[in-house]
PDB file of N, CA, C and O in Angstrom, chain B, residues numbered from 101:
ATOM      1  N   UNK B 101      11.232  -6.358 -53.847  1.00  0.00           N
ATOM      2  CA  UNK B 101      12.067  -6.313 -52.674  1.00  0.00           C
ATOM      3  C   UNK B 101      11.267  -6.804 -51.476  1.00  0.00           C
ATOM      4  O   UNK B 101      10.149  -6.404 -51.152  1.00  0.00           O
ATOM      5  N   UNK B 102      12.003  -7.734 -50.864  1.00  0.00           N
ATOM      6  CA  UNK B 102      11.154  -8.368 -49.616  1.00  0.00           C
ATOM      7  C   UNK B 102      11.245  -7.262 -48.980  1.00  0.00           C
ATOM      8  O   UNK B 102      11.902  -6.257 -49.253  1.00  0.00           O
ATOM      9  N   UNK B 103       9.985  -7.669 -47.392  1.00  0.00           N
ATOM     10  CA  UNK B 103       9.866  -6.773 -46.627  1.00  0.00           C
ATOM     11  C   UNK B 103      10.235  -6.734 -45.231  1.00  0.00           C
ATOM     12  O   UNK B 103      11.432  -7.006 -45.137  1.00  0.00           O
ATOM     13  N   UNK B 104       9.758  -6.531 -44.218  1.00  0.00           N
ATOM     14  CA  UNK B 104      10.812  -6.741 -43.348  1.00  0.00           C
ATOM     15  C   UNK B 104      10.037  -8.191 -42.350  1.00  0.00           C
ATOM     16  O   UNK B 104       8.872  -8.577 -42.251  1.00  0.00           O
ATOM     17  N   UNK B 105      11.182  -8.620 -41.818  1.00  0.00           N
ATOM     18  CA  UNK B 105      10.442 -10.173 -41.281  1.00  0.00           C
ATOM     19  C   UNK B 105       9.595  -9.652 -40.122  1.00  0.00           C
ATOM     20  O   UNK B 105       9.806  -8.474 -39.831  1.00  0.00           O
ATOM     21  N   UNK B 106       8.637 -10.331 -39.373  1.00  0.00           N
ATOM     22  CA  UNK B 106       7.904 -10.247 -38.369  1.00  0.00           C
ATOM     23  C   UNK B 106       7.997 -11.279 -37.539  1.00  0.00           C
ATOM     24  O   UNK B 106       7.927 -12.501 -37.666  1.00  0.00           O
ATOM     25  N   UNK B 107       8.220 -10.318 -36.405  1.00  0.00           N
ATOM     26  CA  UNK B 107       8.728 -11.549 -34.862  1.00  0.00           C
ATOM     27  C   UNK B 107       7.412 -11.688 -33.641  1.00  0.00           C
ATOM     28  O   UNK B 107       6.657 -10.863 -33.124  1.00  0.00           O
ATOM     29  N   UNK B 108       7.512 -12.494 -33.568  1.00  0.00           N
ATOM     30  CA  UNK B 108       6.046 -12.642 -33.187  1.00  0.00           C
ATOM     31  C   UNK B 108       7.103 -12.731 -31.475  1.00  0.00           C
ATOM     32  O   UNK B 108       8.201 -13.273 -31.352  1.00  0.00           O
ATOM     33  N   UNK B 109       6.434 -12.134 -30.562  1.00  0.00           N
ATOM     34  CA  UNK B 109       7.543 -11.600 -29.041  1.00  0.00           C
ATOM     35  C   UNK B 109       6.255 -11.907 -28.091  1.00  0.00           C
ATOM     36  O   UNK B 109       5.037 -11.790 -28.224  1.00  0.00           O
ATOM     37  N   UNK B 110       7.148 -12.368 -27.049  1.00  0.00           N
ATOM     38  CA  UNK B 110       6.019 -11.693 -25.443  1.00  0.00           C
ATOM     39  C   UNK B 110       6.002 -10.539 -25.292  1.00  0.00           C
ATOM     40  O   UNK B 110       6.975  -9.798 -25.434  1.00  0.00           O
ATOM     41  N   UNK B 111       4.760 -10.174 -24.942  1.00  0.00           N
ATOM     42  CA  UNK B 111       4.967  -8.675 -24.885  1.00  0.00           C
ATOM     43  C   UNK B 111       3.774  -8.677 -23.288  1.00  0.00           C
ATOM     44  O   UNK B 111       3.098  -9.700 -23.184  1.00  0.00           O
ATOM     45  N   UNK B 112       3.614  -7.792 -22.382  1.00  0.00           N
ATOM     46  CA  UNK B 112       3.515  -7.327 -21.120  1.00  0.00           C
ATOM     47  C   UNK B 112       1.643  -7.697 -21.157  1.00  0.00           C
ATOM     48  O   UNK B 112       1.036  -7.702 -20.086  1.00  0.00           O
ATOM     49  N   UNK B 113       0.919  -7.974 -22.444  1.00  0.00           N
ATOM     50  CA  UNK B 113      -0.264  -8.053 -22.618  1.00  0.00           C
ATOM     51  C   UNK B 113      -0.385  -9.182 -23.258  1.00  0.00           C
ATOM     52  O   UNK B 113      -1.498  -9.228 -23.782  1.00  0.00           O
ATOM     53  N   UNK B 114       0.383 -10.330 -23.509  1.00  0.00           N
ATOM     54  CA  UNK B 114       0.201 -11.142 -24.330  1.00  0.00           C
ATOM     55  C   UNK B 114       1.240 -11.652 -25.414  1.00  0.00           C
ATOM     56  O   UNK B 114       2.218 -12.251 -24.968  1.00  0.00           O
ATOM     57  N   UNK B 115       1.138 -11.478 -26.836  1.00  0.00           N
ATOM     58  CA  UNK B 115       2.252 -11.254 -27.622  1.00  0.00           C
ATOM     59  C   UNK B 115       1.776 -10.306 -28.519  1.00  0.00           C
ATOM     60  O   UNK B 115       0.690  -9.935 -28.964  1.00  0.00           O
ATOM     61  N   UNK B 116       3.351  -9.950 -28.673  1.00  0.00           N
ATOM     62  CA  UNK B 116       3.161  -8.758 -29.962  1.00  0.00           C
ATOM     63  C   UNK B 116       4.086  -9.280 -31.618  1.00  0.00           C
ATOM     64  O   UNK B 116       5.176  -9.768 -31.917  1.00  0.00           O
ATOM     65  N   UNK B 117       3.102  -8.903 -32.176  1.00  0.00           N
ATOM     66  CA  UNK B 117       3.458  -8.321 -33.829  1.00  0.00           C
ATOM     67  C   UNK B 117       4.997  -7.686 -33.862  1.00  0.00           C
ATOM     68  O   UNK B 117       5.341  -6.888 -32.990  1.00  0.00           O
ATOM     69  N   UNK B 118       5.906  -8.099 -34.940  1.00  0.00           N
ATOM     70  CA  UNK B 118       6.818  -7.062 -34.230  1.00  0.00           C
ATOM     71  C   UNK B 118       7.859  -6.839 -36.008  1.00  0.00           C
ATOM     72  O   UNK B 118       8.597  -7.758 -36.363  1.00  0.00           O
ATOM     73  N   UNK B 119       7.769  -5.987 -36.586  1.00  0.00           N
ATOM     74  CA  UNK B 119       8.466  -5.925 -37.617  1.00  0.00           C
ATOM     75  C   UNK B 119       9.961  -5.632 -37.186  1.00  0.00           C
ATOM     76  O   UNK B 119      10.246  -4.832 -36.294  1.00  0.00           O
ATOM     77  N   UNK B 120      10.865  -6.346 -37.897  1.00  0.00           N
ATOM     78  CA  UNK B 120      11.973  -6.462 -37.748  1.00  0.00           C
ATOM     79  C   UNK B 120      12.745  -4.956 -37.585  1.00  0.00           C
ATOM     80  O   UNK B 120      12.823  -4.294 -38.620  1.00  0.00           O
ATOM     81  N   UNK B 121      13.178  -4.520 -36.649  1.00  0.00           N
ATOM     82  CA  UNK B 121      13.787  -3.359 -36.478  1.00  0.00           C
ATOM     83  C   UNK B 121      13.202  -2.392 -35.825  1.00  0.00           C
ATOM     84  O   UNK B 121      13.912  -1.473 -35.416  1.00  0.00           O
ATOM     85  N   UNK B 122      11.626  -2.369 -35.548  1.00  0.00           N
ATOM     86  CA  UNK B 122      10.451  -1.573 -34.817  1.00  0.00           C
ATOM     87  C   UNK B 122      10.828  -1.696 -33.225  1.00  0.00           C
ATOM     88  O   UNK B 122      11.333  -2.594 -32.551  1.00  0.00           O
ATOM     89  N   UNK B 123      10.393  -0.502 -32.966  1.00  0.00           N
ATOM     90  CA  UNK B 123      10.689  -0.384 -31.388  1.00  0.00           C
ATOM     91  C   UNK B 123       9.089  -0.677 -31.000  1.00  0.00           C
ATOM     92  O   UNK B 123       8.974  -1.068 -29.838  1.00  0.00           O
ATOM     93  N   UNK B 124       7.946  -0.578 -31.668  1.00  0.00           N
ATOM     94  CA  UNK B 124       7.003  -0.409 -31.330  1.00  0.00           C
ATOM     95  C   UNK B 124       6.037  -2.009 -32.147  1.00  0.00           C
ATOM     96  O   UNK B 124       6.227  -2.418 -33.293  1.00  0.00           O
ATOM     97  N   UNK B 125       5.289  -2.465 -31.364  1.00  0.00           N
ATOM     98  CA  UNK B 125       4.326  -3.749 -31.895  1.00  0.00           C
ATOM     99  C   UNK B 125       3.529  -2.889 -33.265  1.00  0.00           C
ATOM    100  O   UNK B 125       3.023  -1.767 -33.248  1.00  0.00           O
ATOM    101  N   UNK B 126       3.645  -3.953 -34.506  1.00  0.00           N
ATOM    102  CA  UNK B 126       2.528  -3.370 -35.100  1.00  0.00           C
ATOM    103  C   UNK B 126       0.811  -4.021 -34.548  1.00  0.00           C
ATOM    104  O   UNK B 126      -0.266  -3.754 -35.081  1.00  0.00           O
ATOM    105  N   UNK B 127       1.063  -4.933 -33.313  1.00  0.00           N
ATOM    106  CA  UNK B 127      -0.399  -5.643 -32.868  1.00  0.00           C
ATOM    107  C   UNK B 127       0.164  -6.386 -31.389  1.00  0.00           C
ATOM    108  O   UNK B 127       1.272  -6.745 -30.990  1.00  0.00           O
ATOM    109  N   UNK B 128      -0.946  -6.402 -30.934  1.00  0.00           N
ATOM    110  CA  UNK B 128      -0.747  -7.034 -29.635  1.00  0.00           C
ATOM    111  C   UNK B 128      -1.962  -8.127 -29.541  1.00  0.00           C
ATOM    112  O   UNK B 128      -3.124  -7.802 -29.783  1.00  0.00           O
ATOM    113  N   UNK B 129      -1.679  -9.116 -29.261  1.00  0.00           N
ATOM    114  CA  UNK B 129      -2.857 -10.387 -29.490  1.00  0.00           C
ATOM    115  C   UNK B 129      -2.567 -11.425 -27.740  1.00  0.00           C
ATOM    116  O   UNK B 129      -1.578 -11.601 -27.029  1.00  0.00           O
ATOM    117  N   UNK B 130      -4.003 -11.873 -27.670  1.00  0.00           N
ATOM    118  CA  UNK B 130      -3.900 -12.252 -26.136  1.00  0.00           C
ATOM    119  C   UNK B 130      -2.982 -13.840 -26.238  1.00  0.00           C
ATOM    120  O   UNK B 130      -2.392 -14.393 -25.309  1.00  0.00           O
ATOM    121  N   UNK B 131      -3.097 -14.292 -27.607  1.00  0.00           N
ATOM    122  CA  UNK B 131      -2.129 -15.767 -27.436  1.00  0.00           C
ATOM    123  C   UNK B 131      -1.428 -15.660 -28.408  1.00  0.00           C
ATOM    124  O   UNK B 131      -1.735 -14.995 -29.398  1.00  0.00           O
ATOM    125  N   UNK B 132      -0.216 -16.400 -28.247  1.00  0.00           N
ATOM    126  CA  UNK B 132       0.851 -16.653 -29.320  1.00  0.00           C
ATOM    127  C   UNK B 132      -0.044 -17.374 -30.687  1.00  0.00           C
ATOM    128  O   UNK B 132       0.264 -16.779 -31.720  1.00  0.00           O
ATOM    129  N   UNK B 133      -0.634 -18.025 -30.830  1.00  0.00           N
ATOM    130  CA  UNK B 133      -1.386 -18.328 -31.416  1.00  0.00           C
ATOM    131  C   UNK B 133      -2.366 -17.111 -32.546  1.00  0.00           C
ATOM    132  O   UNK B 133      -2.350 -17.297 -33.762  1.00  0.00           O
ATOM    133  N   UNK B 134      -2.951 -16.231 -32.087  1.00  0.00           N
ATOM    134  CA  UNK B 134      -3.342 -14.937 -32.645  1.00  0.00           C
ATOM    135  C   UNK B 134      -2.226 -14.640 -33.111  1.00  0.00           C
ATOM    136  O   UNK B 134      -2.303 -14.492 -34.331  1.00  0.00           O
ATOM    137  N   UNK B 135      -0.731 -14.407 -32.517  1.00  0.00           N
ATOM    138  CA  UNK B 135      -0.012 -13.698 -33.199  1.00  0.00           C
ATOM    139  C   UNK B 135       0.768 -14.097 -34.273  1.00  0.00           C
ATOM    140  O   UNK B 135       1.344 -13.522 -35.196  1.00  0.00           O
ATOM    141  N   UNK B 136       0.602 -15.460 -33.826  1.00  0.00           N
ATOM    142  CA  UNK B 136       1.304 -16.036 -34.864  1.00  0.00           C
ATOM    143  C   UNK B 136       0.658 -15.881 -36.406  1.00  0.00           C
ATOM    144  O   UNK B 136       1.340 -15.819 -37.428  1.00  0.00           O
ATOM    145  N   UNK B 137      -0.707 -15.837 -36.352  1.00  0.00           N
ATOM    146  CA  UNK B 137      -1.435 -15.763 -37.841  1.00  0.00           C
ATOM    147  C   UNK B 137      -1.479 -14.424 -38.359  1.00  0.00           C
ATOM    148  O   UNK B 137      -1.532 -14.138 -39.556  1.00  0.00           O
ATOM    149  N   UNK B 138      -1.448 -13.382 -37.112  1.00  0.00           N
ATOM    150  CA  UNK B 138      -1.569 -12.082 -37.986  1.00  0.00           C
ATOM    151  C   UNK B 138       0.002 -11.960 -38.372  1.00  0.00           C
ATOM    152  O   UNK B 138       0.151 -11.575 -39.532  1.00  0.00           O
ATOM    153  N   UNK B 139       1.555 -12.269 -37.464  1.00  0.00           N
ATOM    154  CA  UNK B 139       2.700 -12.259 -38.474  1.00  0.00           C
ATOM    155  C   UNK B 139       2.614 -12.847 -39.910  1.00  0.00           C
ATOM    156  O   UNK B 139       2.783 -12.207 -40.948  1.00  0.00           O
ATOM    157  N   UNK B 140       2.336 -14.114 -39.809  1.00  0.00           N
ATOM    158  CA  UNK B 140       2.245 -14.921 -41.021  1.00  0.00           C
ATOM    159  C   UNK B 140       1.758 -14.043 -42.293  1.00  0.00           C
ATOM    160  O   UNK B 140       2.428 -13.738 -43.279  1.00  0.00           O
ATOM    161  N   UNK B 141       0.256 -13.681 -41.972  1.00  0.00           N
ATOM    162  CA  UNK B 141      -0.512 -12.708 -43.202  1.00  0.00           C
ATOM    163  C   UNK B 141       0.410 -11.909 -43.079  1.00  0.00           C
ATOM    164  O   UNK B 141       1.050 -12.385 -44.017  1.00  0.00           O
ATOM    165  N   UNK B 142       0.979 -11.178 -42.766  1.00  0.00           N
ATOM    166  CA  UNK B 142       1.820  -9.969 -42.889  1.00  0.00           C
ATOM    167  C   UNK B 142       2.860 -10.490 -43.502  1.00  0.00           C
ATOM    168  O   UNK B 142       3.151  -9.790 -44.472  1.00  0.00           O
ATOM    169  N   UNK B 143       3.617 -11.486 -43.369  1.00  0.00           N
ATOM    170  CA  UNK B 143       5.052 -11.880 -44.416  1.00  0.00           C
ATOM    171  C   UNK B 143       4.688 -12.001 -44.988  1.00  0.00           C
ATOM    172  O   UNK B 143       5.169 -11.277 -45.860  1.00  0.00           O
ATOM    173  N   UNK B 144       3.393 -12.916 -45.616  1.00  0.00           N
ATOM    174  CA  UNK B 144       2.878 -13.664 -46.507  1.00  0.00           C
ATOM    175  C   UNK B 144       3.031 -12.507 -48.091  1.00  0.00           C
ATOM    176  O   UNK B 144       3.567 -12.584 -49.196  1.00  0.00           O
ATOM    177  N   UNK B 145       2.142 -11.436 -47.271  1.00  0.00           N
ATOM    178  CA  UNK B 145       1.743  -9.954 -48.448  1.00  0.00           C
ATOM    179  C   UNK B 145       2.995  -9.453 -48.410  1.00  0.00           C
ATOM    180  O   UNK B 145       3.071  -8.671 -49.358  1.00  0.00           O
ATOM    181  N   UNK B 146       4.171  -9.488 -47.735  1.00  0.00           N
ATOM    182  CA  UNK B 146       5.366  -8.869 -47.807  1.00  0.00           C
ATOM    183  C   UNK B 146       6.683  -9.380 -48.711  1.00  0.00           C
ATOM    184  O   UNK B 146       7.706  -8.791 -49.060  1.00  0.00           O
ATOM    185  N   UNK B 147       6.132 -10.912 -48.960  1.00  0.00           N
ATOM    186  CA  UNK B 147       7.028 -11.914 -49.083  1.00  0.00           C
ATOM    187  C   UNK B 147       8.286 -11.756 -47.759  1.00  0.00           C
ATOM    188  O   UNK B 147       9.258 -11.163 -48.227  1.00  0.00           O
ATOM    189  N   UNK B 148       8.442 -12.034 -46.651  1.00  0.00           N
ATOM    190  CA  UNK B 148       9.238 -11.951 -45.864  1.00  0.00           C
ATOM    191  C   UNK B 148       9.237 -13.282 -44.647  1.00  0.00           C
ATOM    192  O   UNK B 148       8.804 -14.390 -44.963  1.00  0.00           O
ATOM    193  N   UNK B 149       9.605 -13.088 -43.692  1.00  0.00           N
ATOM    194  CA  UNK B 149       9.554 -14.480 -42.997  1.00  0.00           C
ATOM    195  C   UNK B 149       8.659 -14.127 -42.010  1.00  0.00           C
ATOM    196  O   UNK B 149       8.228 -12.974 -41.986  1.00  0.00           O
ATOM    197  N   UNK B 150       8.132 -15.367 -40.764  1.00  0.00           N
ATOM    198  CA  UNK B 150       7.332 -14.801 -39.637  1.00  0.00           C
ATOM    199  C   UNK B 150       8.347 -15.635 -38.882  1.00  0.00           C
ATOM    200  O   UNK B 150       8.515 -16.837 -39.091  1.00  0.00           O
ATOM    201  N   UNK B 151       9.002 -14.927 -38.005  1.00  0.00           N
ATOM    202  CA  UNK B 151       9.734 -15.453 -36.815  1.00  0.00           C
ATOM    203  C   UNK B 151       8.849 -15.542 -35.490  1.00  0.00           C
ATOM    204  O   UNK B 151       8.258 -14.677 -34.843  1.00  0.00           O
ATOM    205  N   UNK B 152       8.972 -16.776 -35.353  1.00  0.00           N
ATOM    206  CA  UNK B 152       8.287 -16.951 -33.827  1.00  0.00           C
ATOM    207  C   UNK B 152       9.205 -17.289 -32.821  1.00  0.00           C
ATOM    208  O   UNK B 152      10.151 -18.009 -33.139  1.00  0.00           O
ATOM    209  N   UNK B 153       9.073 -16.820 -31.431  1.00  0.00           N
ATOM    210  CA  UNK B 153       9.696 -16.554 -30.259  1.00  0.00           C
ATOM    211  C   UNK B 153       8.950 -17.573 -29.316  1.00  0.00           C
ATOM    212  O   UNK B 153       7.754 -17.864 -29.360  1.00  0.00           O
ATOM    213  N   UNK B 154      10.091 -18.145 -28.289  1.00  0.00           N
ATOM    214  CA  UNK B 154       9.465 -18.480 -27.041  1.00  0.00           C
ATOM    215  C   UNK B 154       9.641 -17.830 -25.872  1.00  0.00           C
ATOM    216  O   UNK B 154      10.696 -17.299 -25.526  1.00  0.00           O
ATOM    217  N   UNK B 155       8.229 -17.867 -25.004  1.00  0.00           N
ATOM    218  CA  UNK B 155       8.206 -16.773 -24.026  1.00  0.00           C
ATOM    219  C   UNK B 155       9.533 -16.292 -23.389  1.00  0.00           C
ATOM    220  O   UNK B 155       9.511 -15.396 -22.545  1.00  0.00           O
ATOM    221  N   UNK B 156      10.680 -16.870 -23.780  1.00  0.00           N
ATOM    222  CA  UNK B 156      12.008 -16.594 -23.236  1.00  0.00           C
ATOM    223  C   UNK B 156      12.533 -15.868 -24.010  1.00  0.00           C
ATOM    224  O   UNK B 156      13.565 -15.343 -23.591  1.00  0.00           O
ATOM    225  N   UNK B 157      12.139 -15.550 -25.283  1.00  0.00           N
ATOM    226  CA  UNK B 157      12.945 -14.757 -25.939  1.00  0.00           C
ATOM    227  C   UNK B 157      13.390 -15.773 -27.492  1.00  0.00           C
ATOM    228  O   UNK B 157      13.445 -15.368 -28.653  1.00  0.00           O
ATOM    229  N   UNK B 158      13.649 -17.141 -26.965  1.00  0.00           N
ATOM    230  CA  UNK B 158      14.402 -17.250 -27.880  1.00  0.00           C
ATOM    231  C   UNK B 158      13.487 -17.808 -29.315  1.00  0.00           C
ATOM    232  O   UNK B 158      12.272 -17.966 -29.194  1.00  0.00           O
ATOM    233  N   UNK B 159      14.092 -18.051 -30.496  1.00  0.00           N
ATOM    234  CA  UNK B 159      13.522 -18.524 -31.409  1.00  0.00           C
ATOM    235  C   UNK B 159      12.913 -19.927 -31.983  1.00  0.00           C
ATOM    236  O   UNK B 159      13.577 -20.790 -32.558  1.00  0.00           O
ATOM    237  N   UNK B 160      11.729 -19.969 -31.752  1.00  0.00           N
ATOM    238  CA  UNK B 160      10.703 -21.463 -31.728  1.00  0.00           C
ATOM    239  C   UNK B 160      10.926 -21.837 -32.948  1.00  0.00           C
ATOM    240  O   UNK B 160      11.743 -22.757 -32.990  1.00  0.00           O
ATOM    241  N   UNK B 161      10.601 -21.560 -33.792  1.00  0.00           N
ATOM    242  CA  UNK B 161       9.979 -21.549 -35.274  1.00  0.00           C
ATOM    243  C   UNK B 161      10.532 -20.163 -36.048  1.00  0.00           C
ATOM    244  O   UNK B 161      10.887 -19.130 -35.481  1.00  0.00           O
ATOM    245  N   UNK B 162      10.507 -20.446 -37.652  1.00  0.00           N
ATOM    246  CA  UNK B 162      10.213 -19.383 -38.336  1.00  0.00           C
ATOM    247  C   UNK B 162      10.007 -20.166 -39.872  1.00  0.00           C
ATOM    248  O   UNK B 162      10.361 -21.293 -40.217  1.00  0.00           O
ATOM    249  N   UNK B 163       9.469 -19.359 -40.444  1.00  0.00           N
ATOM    250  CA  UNK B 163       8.318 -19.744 -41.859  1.00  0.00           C
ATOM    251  C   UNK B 163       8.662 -18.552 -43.016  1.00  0.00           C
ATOM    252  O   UNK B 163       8.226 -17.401 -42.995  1.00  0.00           O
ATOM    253  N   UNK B 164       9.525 -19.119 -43.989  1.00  0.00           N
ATOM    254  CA  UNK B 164      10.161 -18.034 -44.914  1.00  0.00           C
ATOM    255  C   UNK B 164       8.318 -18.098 -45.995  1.00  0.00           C
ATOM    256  O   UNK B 164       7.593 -19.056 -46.263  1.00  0.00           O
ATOM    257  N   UNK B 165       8.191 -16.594 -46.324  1.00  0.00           N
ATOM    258  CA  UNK B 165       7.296 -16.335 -47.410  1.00  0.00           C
ATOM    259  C   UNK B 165       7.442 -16.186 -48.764  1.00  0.00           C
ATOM    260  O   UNK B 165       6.608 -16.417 -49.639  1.00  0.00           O
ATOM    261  N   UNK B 166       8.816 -15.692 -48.896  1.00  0.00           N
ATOM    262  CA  UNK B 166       9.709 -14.635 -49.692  1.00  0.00           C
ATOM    263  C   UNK B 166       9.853 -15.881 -51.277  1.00  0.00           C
ATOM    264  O   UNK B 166       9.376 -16.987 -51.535  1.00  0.00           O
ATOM    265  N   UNK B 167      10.527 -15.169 -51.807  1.00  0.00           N
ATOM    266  CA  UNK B 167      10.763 -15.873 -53.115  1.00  0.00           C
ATOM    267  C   UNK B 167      12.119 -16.594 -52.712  1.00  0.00           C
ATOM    268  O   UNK B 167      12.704 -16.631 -53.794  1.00  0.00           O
ATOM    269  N   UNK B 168      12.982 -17.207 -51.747  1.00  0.00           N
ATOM    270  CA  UNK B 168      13.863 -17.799 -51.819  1.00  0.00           C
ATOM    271  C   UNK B 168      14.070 -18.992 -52.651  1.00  0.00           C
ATOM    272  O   UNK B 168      13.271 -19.918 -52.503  1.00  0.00           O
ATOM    273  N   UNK B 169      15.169 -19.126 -53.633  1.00  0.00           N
ATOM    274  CA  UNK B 169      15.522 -20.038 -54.080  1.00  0.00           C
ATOM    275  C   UNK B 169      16.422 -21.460 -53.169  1.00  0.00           C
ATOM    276  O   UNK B 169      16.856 -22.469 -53.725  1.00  0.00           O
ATOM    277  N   UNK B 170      16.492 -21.214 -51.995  1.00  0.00           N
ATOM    278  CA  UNK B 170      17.001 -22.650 -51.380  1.00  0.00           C
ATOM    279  C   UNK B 170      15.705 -22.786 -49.791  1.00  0.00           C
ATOM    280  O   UNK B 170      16.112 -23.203 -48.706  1.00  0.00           O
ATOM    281  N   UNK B 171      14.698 -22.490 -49.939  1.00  0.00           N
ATOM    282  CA  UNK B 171      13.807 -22.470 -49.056  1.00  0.00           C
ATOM    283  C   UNK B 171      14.822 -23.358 -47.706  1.00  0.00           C
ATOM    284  O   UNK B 171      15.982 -23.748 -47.844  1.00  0.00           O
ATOM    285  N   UNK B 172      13.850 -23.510 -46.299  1.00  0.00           N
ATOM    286  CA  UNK B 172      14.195 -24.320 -45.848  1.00  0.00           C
ATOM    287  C   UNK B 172      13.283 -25.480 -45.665  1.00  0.00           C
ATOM    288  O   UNK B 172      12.062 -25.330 -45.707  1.00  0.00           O
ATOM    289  N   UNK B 173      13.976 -26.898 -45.417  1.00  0.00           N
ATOM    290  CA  UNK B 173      13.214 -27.985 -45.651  1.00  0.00           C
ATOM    291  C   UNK B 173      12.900 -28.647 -44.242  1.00  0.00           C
ATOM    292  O   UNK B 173      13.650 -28.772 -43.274  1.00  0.00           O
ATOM    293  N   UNK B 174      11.340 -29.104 -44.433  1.00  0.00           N
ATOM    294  CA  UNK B 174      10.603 -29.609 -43.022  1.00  0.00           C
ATOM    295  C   UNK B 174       9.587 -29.155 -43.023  1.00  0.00           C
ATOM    296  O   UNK B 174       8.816 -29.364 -42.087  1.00  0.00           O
TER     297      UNK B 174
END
């Protein structure tokens, strides 16, 4: 069973780690960049996705881990 996706967010220190449904960061990292690699390892071991955010909120990127059979292509 996949696990839950990780949204990589602005957060008041930088960006945060952010498992899908958490009120709370599992990490806070000083660049999107940091956060982006510790989401990644975290879907990666979860099989789940890493959603990345732009400082606005909205969605930049995201990178499925999971066992999907129709991946997405690019």
């Amino acid at each position: 069973m996949p696990g839950k996706n990780q949204h990589v967010v602005p957060h008041k220190d930088g960006w945060a780690v952010k498992g899908e449904g958490n009120k709370r960061a599992t990490s806070v990292h000083d660049t999107q960049k940091q956060a982006t690699k510790s989401a990644t390892e975290i879907a990666k071991n979860q099989s789940s996705e890493a959603v990345i955010h732009r400082p606005d909120g909205r969605i930049r990127d995201k990178n499925s881990y999971g066992n999907d059979p129709f991946p997405p292509k690019g």
